[in-house]
C-alpha positions in Angstrom: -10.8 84.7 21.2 -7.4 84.8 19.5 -5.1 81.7 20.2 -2.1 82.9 18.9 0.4 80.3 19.3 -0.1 76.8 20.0 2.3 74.2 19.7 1.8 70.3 19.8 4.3 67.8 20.8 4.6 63.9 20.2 1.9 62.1 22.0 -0.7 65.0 23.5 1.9 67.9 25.3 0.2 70.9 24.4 1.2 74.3 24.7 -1.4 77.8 24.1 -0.6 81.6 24.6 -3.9 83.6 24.5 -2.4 86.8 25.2 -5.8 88.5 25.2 -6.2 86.7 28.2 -2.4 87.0 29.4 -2.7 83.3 29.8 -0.3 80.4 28.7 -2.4 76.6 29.1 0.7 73.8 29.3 -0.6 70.1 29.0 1.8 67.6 29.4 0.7 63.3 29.0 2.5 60.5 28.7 3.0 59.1 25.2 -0.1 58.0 23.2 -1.2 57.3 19.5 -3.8 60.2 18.3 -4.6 62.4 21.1 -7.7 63.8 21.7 -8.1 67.6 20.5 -6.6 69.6 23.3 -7.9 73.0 22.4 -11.3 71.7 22.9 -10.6 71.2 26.4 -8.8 74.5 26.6 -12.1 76.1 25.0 -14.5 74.9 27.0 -13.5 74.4 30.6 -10.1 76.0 31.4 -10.6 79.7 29.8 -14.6 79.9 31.7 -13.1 78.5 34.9 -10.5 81.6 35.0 -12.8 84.2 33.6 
């Protein structure tokens, strides 16, 4: 699958367009020190759940 933009803010906000999926995934967090890989989550619970 083709994550073609992805764009990480301060502290964890996370933004991924898979336009193969016509899908755009928006995480927002409060602030914290070394957030935990995002696209992981993306990967492997939010794309099955809408497939």
């Amino acid at each position: 699958m083709d994550y073609e933009k992805n764009v990480l803010a301060d502290g964890g906000n996370f933004i991924c367009c898979i336009a193969a999926k016509d899908m755009v995934v928006t995480i927002t967090s409060k602030f914290m020190m070394n957030p935990k890989n995002r696209l992981t989550l993306i990967k492997e619970y939010i794309i099955p759940a809408v497939k």
